[in-house]
N, C-alpha and C positions, 0 to 999 in steps of 0.2 A: 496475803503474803506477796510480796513483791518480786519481780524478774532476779533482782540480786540476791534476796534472800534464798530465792531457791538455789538458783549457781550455787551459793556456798554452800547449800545444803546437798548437793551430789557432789561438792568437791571435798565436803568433810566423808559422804558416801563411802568416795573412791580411796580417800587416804587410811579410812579404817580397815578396808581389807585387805587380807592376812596375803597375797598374795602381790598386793599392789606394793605394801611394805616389804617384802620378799625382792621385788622387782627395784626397791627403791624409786619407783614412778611417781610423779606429781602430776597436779593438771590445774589448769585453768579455765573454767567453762564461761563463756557470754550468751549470749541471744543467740542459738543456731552456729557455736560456736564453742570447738577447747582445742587447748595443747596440752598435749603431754610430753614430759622431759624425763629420761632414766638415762643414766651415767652408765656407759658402757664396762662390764666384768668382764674378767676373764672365764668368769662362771657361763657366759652367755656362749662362749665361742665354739664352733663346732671343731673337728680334728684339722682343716688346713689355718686354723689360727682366725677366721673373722666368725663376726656376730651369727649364730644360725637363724635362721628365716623366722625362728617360732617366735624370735623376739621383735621382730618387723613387724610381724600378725599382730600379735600385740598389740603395741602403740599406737599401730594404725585404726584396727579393730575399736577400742575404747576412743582415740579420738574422734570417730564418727561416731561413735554407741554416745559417747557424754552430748557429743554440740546434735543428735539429736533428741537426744531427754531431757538440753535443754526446754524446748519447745513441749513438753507431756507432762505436768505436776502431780498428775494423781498417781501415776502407775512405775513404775521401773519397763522400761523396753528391752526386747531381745532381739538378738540376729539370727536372721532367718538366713542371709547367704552373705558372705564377704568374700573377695575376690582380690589378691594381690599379685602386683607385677613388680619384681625387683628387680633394682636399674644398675647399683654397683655395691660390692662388701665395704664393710667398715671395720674398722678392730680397736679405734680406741675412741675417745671421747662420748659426745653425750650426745643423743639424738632424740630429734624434736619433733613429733609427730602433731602436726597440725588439722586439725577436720570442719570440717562447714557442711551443713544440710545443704542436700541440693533440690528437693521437695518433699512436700510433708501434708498430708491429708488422710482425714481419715483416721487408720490404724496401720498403713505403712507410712514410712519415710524412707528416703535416698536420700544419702549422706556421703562424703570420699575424704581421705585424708593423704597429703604425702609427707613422706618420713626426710628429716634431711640430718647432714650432720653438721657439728661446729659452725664449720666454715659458708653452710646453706646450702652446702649441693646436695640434690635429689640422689637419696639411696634407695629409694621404693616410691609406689602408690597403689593405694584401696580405692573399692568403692564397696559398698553394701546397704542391703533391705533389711531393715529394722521395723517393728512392728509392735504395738503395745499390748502388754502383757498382764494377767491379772494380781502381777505381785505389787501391793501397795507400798507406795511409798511414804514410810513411817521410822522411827525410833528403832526402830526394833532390827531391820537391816542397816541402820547407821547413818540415817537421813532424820539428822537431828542440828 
């Protein structure tokens, strides 16, 4: 299997669960690299009117979890810790959660992502330890 067949193969992953559909989130994964993109809801917003933080986690979250599972073919990875700083609210349009491994050995990896909106300005950033896990990656979770 090749580098790109796998990408599409965690981006069909990502787009089969029930939750990412929920979210309306899409991604793009490369070599140690994805975006994710979700169109801002009204559903997302806490009571003073902007996006609440859990949706930050999120995007951010999976954009370092995907660009690093880039780099692991056999296994699906988990996070073991993610750590977010948010820099300003948002309330409408779409936000772009971008992520790149920042080292990877082993059975951990460091990865960080920052979330922006429309227009590119920084509304957050992550970083997190991610670490390989014994869930295969097969058919059967949606890595088909």
């Amino acid at each position: 299997m090749t580098d790109d067949e796998h990408h599409r193969k965690l981006e069909r992953l990502y787009a089969v669960a029930p939750i990412s559909r929920w979210y309306g989130a899409t991604i793009a994964i490369a070599d140690g690299r994805s975006e994710v993109r979700i169109a801002v809801r009204p559903e997302f917003h806490h009571a003073a009117n902007a996006v609440h933080g859990s949706v930050y986690f999120r995007a951010l979250d999976d954009a370092a979890f995907f660009a690093a599972n880039s780099r692991v073919r056999d296994v699906l990875v988990l996070t073991v810790s993610y750590t977010v700083h948010f820099a300003r609210p948002v309330t409408t349009g779409e936000l772009r959660a971008v992520g790149h491994v920042l080292h990877g050995s082993g059975r951990l990896f460091l990865a960080e992502a920052e979330l922006l909106d429309g227009e590119g300005q920084l509304l957050g950033r992550g970083s997190g330890v991610f670490t390989r896990s014994s869930i295969p990656l097969d058919p059967a979770i949606g890595y088909a």
